[in-house]
N, C-alpha and C positions, 0 to 999 in steps of 0.2 A: 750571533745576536741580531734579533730584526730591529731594524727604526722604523718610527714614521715615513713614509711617502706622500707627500704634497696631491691632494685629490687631483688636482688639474694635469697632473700625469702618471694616476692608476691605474689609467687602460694601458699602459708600456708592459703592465705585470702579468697579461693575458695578450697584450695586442701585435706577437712578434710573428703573425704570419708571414706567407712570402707577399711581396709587392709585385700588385699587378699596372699592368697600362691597361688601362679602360679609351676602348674606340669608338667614336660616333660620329656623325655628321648632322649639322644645322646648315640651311641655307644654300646646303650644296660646299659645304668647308667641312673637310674632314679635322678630326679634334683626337688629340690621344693626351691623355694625362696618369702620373702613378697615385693609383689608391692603395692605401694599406689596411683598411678598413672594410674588408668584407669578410664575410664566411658564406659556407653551404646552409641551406635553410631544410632540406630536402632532398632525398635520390631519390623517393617514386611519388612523382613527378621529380625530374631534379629543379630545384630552383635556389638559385643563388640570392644574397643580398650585399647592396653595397653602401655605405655610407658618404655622401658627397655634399658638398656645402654647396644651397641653393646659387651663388653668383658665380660656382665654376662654368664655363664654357660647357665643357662637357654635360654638365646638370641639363642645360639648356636642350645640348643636343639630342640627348639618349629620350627626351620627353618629346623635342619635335619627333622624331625619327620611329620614335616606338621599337626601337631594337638599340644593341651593343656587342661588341666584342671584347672580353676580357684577354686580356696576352698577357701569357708569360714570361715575362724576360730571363735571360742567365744570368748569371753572377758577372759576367762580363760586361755588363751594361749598365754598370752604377754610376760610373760621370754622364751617359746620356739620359740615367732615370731621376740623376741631380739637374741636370738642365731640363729636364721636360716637367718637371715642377716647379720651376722658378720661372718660366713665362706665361703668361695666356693663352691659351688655344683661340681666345676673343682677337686678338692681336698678330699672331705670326702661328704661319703654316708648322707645324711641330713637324710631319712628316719631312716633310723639304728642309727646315732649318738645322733639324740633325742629322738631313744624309738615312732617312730611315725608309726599307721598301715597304709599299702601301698593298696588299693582296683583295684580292674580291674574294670575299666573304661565300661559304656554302651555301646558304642560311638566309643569311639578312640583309641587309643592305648598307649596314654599317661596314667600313674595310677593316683587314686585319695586318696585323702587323708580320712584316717576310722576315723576320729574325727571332719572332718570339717561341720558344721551347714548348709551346703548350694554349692553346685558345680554346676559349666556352664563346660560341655565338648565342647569343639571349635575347628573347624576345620580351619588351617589356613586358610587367605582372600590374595593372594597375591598380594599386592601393593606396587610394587617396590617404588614409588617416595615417598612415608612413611616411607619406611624402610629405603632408603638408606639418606635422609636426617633428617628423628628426630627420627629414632627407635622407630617407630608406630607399632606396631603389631597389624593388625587386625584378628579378629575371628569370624567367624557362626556359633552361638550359637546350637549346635545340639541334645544336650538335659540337662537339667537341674532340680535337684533335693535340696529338704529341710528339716529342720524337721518342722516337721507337729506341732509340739508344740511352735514353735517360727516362723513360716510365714504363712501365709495365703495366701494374696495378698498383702501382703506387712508385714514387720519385725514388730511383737509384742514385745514392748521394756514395753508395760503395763503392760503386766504375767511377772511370777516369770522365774526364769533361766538364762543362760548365754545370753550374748548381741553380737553383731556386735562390732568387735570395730574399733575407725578411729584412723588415727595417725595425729599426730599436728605438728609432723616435730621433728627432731634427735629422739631419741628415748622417747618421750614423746607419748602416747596414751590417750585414754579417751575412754568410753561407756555410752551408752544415757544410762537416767534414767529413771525410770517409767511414766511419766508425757506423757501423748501425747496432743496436740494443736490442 
């Protein structure tokens, strides 16, 4: 039998993608925070979208910078993807504070994360009526990399190793299990 669900957390009923770290730089300070809030918008052109609240750090930077790195993280990395949301990128170094390797980027100028399972480098899309009314960022996708043991053409959750992980809302996460359909 279904119930009600409280509107202020209906997007949980569609929004159990995997969580990404999104990477940028303002000022010369690299900034990595977890979005859980994006989808593909496009594969020809590919362009992504992401939803970010105007007073994040990162908001700030991916508009100075006019690029980003989306990273993947694995399933292994959920106490680090719980503390890289609970501080500022305004306030303390993310890379440095959790021990995380910083990579130069193919692409752009923003760095990528040396642990992450999978990166889209994006160059911004600018679309003022997005931005300025729901904090849309969009991005063209300019080159994108993975490991080769967990994608193919699409994420092998069958093999053994770290997963993709989604989040289910506050700090709850989950990762597919071996079974695929």
């Amino acid at each position: 039998m279904r119930r009600s669900v409280p509107l202020e957390i209906a997007y949980r009923l569609i929004g159990s993608g995997p969580v990404v770290l999104v990477s940028s730089i303002s000022g010369g300070k690299s900034g990595l925070t977890p979005i859980a809030w994006h989808m593909p918008v496009s594969d020809d052109p590919p362009i992504v979208a992401l939803e970010i609240w105007e007073k994040h750090f990162i908001y700030k930077a991916i508009l100075e910078t006019g690029d980003f790195v989306i990273n993947i993280p694995s399933s292994a990395m959920v106490d680090t993807i719980r503390g890289l949301g609970s501080i500022s990128g305004a306030k303390a170094d993310k890379f440095a504070e959790f021990g995380l390797v910083k990579e130069k980027a193919r692409k752009v100028k923003s760095p990528r994360l040396g642990s992450a399972i999978g990166v889209l480098e994006c160059k911004l899309r600018k679309e003022k009526a997005l931005l300025k009314k729901y904090n849309i960022v969009l991005g063209d996708v300019v080159y994108a990399e993975a490991d080769g043991s967990l994608f193919s053409d699409r994420w092998l959750p069958e093999k053994k190793g770290p997963r993709v992980l989604h989040h289910l809302g506050g700090r709850i996460f989950y990762a597919p299990e071996k079974k695929v359909i």
